[in-house]
C-alpha positions as CSV (number, residue, x, y, z in Angstrom):
1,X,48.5,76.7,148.7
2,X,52.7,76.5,148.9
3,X,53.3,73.4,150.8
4,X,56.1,73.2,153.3
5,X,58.7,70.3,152.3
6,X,60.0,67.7,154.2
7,X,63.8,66.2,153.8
8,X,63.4,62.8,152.8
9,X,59.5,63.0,151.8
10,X,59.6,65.9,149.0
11,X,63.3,66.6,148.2
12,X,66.1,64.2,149.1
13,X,69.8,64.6,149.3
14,X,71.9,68.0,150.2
15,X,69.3,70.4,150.1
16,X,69.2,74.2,150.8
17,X,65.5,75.4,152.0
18,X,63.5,79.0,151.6
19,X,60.9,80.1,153.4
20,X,58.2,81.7,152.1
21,X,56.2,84.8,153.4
22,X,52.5,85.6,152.4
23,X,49.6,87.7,153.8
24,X,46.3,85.6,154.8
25,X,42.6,86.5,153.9
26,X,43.3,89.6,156.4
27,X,46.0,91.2,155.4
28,X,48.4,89.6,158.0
29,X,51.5,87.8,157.6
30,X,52.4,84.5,157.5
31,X,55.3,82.4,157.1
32,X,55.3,78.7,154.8
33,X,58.3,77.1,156.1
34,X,61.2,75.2,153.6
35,X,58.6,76.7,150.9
36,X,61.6,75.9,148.5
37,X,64.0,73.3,147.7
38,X,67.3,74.2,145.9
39,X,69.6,71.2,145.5
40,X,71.5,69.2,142.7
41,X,71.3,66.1,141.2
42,X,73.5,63.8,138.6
43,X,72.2,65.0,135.1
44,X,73.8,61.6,133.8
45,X,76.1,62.4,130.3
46,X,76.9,65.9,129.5
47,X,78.9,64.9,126.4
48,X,80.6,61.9,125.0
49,X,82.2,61.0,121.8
50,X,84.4,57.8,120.7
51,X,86.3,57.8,117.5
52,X,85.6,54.2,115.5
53,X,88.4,54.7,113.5
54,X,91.2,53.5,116.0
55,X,88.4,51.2,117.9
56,X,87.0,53.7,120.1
57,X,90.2,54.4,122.0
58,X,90.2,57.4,121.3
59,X,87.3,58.6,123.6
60,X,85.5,61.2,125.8
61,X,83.0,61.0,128.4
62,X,81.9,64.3,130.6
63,X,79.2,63.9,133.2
64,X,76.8,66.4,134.4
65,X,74.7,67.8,137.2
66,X,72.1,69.8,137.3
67,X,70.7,72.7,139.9
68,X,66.8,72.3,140.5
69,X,65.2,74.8,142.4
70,X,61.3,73.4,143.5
71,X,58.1,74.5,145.2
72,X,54.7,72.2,145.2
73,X,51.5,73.9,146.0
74,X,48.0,73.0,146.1
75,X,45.1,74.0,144.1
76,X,41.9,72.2,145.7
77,X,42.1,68.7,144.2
78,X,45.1,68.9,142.5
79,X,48.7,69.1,143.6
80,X,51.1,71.0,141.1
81,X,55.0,70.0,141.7
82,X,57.1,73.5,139.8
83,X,60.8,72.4,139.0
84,X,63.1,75.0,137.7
85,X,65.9,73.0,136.5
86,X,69.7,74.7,135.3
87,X,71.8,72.5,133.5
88,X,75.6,73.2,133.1
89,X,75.5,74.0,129.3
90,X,73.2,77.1,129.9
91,X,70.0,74.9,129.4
92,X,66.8,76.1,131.4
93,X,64.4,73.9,131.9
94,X,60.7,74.1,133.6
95,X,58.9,70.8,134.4
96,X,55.8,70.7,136.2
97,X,54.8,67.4,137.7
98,X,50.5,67.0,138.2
99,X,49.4,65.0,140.9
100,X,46.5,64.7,144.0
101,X,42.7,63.3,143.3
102,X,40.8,63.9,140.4
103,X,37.9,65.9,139.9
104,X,34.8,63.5,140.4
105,X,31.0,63.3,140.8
106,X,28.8,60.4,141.4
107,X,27.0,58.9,138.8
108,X,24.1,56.2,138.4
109,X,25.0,52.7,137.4
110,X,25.0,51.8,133.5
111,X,24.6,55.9,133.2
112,X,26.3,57.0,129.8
113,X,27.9,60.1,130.4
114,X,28.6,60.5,126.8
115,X,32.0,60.3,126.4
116,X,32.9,63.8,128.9
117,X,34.1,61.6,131.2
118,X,35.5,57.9,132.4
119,X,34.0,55.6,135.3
120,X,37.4,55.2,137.5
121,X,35.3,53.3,140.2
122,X,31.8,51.9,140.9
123,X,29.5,55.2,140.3
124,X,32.6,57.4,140.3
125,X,32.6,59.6,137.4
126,X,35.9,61.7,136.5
127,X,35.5,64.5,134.2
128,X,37.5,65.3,131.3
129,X,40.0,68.6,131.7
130,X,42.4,70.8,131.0
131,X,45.5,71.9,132.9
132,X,46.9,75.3,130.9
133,X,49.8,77.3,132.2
134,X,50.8,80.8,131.2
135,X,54.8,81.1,131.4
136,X,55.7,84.7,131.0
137,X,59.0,85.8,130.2
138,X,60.4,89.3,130.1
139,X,63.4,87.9,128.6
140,X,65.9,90.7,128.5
141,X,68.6,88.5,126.0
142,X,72.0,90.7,125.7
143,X,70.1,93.9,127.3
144,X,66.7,95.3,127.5
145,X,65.3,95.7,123.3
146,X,64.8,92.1,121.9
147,X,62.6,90.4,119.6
148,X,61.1,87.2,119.0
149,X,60.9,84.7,115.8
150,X,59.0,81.6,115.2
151,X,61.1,79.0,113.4
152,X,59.9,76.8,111.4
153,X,61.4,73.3,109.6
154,X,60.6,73.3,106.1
155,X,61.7,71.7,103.0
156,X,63.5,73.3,100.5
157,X,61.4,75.2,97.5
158,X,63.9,74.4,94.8
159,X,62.5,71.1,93.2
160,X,64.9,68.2,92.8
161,X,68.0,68.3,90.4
162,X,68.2,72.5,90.9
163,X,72.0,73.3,90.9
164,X,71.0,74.3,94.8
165,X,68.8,71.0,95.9
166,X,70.5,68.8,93.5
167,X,69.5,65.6,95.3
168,X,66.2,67.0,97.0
169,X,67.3,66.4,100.3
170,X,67.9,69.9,101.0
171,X,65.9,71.6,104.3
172,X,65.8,74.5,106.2
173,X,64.3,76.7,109.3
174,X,62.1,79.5,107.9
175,X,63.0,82.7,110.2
176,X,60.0,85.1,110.8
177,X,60.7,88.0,113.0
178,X,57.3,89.6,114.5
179,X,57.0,93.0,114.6
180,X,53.7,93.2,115.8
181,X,51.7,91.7,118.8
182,X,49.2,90.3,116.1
183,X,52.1,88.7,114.2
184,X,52.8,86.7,117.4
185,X,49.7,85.4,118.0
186,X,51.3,81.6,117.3
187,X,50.5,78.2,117.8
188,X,52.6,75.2,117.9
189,X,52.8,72.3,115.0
190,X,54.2,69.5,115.2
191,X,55.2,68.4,111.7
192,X,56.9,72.2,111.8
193,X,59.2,71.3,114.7
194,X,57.8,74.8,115.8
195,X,60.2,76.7,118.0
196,X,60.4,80.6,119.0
197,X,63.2,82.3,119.2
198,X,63.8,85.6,121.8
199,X,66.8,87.5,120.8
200,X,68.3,90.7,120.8
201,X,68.8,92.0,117.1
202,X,71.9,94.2,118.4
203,X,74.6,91.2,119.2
204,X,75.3,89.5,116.4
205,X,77.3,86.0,117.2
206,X,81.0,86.6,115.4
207,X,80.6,83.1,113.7
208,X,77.2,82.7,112.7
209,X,76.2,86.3,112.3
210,X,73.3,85.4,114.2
211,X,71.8,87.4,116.9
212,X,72.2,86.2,120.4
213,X,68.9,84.2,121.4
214,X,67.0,82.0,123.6
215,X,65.2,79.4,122.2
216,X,61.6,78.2,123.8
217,X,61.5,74.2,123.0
218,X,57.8,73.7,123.7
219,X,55.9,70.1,122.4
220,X,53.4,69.8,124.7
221,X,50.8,72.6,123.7
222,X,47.6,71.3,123.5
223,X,44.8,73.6,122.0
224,X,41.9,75.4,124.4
225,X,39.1,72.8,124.1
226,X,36.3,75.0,125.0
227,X,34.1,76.3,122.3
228,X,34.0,79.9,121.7
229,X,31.4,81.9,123.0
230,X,31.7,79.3,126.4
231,X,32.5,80.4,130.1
232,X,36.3,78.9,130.0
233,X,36.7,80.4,126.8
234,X,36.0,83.5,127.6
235,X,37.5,83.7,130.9
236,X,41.2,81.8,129.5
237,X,41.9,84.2,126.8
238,X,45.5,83.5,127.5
239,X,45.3,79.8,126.2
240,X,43.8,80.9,122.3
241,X,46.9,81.2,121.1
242,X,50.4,78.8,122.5
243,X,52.5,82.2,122.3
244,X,51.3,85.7,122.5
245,X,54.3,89.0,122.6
246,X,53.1,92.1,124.2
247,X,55.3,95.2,125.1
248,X,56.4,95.4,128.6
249,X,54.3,97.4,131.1
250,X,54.8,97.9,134.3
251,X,51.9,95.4,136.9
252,X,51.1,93.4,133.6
253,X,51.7,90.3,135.2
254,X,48.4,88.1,135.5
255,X,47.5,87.0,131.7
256,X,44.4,85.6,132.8
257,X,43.1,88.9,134.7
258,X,43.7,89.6,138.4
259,X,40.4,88.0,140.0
260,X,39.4,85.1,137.8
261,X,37.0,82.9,139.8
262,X,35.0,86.5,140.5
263,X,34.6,87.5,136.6
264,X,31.9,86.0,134.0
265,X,34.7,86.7,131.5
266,X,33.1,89.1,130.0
267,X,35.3,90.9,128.7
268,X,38.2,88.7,129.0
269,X,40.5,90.2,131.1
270,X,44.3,89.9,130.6
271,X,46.0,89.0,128.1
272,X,43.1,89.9,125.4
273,X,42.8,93.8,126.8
274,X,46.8,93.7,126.9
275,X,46.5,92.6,122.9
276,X,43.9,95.5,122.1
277,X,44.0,95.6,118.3
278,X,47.2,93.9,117.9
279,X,49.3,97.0,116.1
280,X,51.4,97.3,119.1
281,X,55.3,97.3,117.8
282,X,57.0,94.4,119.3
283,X,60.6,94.6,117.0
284,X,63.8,95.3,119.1
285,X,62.0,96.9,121.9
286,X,61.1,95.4,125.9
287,X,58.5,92.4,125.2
288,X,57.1,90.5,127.5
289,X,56.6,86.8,125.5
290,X,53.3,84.6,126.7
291,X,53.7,81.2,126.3
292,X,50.9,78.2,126.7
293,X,51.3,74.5,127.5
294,X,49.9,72.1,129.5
295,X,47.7,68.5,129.3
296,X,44.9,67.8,128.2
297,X,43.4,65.0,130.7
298,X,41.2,62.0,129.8
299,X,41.1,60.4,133.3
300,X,41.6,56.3,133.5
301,X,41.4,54.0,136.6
302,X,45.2,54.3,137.2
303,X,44.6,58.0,138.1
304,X,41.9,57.4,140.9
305,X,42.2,57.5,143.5
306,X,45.8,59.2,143.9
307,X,47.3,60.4,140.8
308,X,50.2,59.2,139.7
309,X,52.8,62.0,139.1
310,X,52.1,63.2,135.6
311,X,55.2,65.4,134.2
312,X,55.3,68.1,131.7
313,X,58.4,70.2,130.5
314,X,59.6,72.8,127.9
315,X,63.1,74.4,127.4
316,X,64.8,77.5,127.0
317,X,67.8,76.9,125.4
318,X,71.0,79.6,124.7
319,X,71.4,79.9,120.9
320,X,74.7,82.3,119.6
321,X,75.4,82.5,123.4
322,X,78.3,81.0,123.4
323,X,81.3,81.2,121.5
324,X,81.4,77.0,121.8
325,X,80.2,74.3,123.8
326,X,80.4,76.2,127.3
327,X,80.7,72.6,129.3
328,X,84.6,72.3,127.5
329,X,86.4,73.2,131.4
330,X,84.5,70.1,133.2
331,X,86.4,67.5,134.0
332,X,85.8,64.2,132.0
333,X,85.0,61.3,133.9
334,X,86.7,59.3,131.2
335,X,89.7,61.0,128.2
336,X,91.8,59.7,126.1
337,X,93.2,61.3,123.1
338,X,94.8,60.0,120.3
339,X,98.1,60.7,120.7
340,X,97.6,58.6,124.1
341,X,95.9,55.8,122.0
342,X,98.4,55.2,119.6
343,X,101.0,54.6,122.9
344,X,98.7,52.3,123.7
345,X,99.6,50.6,120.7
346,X,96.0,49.7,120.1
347,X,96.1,47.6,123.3
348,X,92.4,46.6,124.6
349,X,90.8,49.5,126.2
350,X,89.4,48.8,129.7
351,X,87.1,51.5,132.0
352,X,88.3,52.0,135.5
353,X,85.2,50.1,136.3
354,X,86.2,47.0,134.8
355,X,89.9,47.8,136.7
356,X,88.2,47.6,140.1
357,X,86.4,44.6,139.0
358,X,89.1,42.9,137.8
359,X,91.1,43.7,141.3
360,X,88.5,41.0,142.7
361,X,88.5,38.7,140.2
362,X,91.4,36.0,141.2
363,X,90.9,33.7,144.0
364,X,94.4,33.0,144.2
365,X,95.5,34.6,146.8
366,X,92.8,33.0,148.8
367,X,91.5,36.2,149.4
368,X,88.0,38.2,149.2
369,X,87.2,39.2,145.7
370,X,86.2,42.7,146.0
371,X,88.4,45.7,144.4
372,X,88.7,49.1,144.4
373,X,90.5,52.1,142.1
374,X,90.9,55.4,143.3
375,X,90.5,57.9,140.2
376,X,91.4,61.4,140.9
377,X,89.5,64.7,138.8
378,X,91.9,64.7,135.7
379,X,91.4,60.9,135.5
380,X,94.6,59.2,137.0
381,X,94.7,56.2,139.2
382,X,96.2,57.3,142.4
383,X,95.7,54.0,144.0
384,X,94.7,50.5,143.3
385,X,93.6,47.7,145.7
386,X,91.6,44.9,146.5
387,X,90.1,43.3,150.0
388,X,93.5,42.0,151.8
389,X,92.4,41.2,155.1
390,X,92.4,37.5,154.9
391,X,96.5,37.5,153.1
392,X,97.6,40.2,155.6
393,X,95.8,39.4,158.5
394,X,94.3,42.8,158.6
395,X,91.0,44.6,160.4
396,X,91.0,47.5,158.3
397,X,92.3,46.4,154.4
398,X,88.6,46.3,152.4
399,X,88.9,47.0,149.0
400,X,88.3,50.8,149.0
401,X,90.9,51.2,152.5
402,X,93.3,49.3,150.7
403,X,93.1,51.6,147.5
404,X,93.6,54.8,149.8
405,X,96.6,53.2,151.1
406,X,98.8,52.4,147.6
407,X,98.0,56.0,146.9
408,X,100.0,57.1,150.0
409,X,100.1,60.3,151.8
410,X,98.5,62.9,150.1
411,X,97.5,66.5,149.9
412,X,93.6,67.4,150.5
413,X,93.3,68.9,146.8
414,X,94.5,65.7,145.6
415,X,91.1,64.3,146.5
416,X,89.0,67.1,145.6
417,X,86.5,65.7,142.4
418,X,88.1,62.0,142.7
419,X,86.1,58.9,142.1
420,X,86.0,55.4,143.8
421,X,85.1,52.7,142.1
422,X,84.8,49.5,143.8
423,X,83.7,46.2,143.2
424,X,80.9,46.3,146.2
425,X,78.7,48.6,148.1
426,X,81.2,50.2,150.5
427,X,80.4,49.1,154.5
428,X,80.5,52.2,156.7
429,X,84.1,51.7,157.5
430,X,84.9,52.6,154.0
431,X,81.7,55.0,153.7
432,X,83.3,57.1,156.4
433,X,87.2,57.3,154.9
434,X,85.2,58.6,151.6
435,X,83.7,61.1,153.8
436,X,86.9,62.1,155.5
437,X,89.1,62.6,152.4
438,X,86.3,64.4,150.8
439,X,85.9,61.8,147.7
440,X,82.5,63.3,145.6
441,X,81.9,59.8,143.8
442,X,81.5,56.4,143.9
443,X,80.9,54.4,141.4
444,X,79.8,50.8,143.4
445,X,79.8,47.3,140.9
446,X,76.4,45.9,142.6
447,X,74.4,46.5,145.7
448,X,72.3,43.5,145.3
449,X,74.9,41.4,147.6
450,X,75.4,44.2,150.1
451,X,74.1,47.5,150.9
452,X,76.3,49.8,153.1
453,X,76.6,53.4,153.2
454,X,75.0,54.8,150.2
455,X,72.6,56.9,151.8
456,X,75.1,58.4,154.2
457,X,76.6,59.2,151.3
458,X,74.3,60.6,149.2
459,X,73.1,62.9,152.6
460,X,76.6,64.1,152.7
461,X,76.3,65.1,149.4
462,X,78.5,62.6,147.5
463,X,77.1,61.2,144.0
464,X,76.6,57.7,144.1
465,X,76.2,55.4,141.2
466,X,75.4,51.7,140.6
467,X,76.4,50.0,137.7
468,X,74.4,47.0,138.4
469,X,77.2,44.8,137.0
470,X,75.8,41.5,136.6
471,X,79.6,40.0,136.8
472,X,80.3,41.3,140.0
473,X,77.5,40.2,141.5
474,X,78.0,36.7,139.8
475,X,81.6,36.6,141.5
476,X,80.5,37.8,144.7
477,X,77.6,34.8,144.5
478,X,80.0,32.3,143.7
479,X,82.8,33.3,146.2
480,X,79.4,33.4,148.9
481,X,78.7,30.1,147.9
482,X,81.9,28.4,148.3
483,X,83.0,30.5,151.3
484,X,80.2,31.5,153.6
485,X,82.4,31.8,156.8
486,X,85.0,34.0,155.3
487,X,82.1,36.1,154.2
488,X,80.0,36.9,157.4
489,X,83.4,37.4,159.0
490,X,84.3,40.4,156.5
491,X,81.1,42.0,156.8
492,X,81.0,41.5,160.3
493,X,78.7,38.8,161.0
C-alpha cells in the first residue's frame, strides 16, 4: 500500500528519504524504498505588523518555513497523500490529500439511481461515500497525567445593560473538563467554534494561570451517514462520535478493531469495547484522545476519471506553552522600529524590492536595466548594483555580480541567511555565485521575460520567490523593444 516516491514526481526540492520495512502475506520482509519524504518549504508570513500612526514606517515582517514529513499509500481505488506538517511557532498540522479513481459501477441509460450516486460518464455510475479517519493521540502535554476539555464559544448570560455585559457584546469560551470516557463522547458544531483542549492540570502557565495545553482545531468532521443497525455502522464504531477519550492501555491502537474486512461488526470491535460503560476516569491521568474527521463525498464529473487532489487538515496547536510568541529570535525579512523611523524623518518608505528595481530603472547610462541588492540576515544592504556590462565593457557585471562586488571581500558568515533581490530571473552565471557564497534567497522581480536558474536553485535548497512585478517586466519589455541587439547579447544570444 506505501508507495515509494520519486524526486521531482511526489516531493520536490531538498528532500531527505526513509525507507520503509514491512512483512508480506508470509511473514517475510520487505523493504518500500524513499517510503518517506522529510523536507521544507516557505510557509509564506510568520508575523507582520505596521504601525498606521507614523504611515507604516514603523514596520515588521518575519517569514516562515515549515518542516513536512509525507508518505502516500494506496487503498484499492483510492490514493491517500498523509502530510505531517511542523511550523516554527509550535503549530502541528495533519493534512491528508484524497486522490486515484472513484468507486464506480455500470449502470443502464436513463436509470435513476435515486439520488446514491452521480452519472460521471455515459453508464458510469459513482457512488456516494465516506472517507473517516481515526487520529489517535496519546498526547503526554507537560508529562504523562493530562486531561482534555471541549471549549465552547458562547454568548454571555448576563442580559444587556448588567454592570458586567453593559453593552451586550460580551462573549466567552465555556471550559468543560471530562472526567469520564462518557463525558467525552463529543461532536463538533460549528456555530460553537468547537475545539478540545489536551492539557496537563499540573502546569499552570505563570500569566494566564492556565494549564499548559494543546489545542485540536478540527472543522471538517462530518457525521457517520449510515443508519444504525447498518453493516458500516456497526463495523465504524469509531466515527459515532468526532472525539472519544479512553485511558491508555497498552496494544490499544486499532479504534476500528484489528481485522475489519473479516468481522460482521457484530459486536463492534474497538473503540466501542474500549468505551465499555463509559465510567472509566479520564481526569489528570494517561488518556489516549480519538478523534474523527474526514469528507463526505458526492462524486461530480470533475472527479472521474482521476481525481483531483482533494485536501483535508486539522491542527494541534500549543496553548500556555510558551511564555510569548516562540517565533520572536527569527530573523525579519523586513524591521524598522520607531526610533529608526523618526531618523527617517518621515521620508517615503521603500522595500528592498523596489531598491533593486529602481537600480534598473534609468536608461541613462545607456546601460541594461536590471538591478540587484544584496540584503544580509539582520536586514542591511551590503551591496547594491545594477547590469554594467555595456558602461564598463565587462563579461561578468550582471545585476546580481555587480551587487556582490560593491559589497567587497567578505567573510562566509556574512552571507549566511542573506537575500538577493534582483530585478530579473538570475542566468546561471549569477545562479552559480548564489550558490557559491551560500545566499538562501532570492527574491527575482519577474520571470516572465527570462527564466534562468531557479530550479538549480530551489534543488540546492535555496528559497526562491517571484514577485511577479508587473513594472519590471514593463521596463524589461520596453528596453527589449527599443534595444533587441543589446539584449540577445547580454543573455547570450
Amino acid at each position: 500500500m506505501t508507495n515509494p516516491l520519486a524526486l521531482g514526481c511526489d516531493c520536490k526540492g531538498v528532500i531527505h528519504y526513509l525507507d520503509a520495512h514491512f512483512a508480506d502475506r508470509k511473514g517475510d520482509s520487505i523493504t518500500v524504498k524513499n517510503a518517506v519524504c522529510i523536507h521544507e518549504e516557505d510557509d509564506g508570513v510568520l508575523f507582520k505588523h505596521s504601525d498606521f500612526r507614523d504611515g507604516f514606517a514603523t514596520s515588521i515582517v518575519t517569514r516562515s518555513v515549515k518542516l513536512i514529513i509525507s508518505q502516500i499509500f494506496t487503498a484499492a481505488n483510492y490514493e491517500y497523500m498523509v502530510y505531517w506538517i511542523f511550523h516554527i511557532d509550535g503549530t502541528i498540522q495533519l493534512e491528508i490529500k484524497l486522490t486515484g479513481i472513484l468507486n464506480t459501477y455500470v449502470m443502464v441509460p436513463g436509470e435513476d439511481i435515486g439520488g446514491y450516486g452521480t452519472q460521471v460518464y455515459p453508464n458510469v455510475n459513482a457512488h456516494n461515500h465516506q472517507h473517516l479517519f481515526s487520529l489517535r493521540i496519546n498526547p503526554n502535554i507537560d508529562g504523562g497525567n493530562n486531561s482534555v476539555a471541549m471549549v465552547d464559544a458562547v454568548q454571555s448570560e448576563l442580559p444587556v445593560g448588567h454592570p458586567g455585559n453593559k453593552y451586550g457584546n460580551g462573549f466567552l469560551p465555556k471550559r468543560t473538563v471530562f472526567k469520564t470516557v462518557n463525558d467525552s463522547l463529543t461532536s463538533y458544531k460549528s456555530e460553537l467554534s468547537r475545539s478540545w483542549d489536551m492539557c496537563n492540570p499540573n502546569k499552570l502557565h505563570e500569566f494566564s494561570g492556565k494549564p499548559a495545553s494543546y489545542k485540536l482545531v478540527s472543522k471538517e468532521c462530518p457525521p457517520l451517514l449510515p443508519k444504525e443497525g447498518s453493516l458500516v455502522w456497526k463495523r465504524a464504531g469509531f466515527a459515532r462520535n468526532h472525539v472519544q477519550v479512553v485511558p491508555y492501555k497498552d496494544y490499544q491502537l486499532y479504534p476500528a478493531g484489528e481485522y475489519v474486512p473479516q468481522t460482521s461488526g457484530e459486536p463492534s470491535r474497538g473503540l466501542p469495547e474500549w468505551i465499555g460503560d463509559g465510567t472509566a476516569n479520564i481526569e489528570n491521568t494517561d488518556v489516549v484522545l480519538y478523534h474523527t474527521f474526514g469528507i463526505t463525498h458526492f462524486p461530480a464529473p470533475e472527479d472521474f476519471p482521476v481525481m483531483p487532489a482533494e485536501p483535508v487538515s486539522l491542527l494541534l496547536r500549543p496553548r500556555n506553552f510558551f511564555k510569548q510568541n516562540p517565533c520572536l529570535d527569527v530573523p525579519p525579512s523586513y524591521a524598522m522600529t520607531t526610533s529608526e523611523a523618526k531618523k527617517a524623518a518621515n521620508a517615503e518608505k521603500k522595500s528592498l524590492t523596489d531598491d533593486a528595481s529602481r537600480l534598473a530603472f534609468g536608461f541613462s547610462e545607456n546601460g541594461i536595466p536590471i538591478g540587484a541588492v544584496l540584503v544580509s540576515a539582520d536586514g542591511k544592504v551590503l551591496g547594491a548594483g545594477h547590469n554594467q556590462r555595456i558602461q564598463k565593457s565587462s563579461a561578468i557585471l550582471h545585476g546580481e555580480m555587480d551587487a556582490l562586488e560593491k559589497a567587497g571581500r567578505l567573510p562566509g558568515s556574512a552571507y549566511k541567511g542573506a537575500t538577493m533581490y534582483t530585478t530579473l530571473s538570475p542566468c546561471h552565471m549569477c545562479t552559480g555565485a548564489c550558490l557559491m557564497y551560500g545566499i538562501n534567497r532570492v527574491v527575482l522581480g519577474e520571470n516572465k521575460t527570462f527564466v534562468g536558474g531557479e530550479d538549480l536553485l530551489r534543488s540546492k535548497g535555496v528559497e526562491v520567490i517571484n514577485l511577479e512585478n508587473e513594472e519590471c517586466y514593463e521596463l524589461m519589455q520596453k528596453f527589449i523593444t527599443e534595444r533587441p541587439q543589446d539584449w540577445n547579447e547580454d543573455i547570450g544570444v
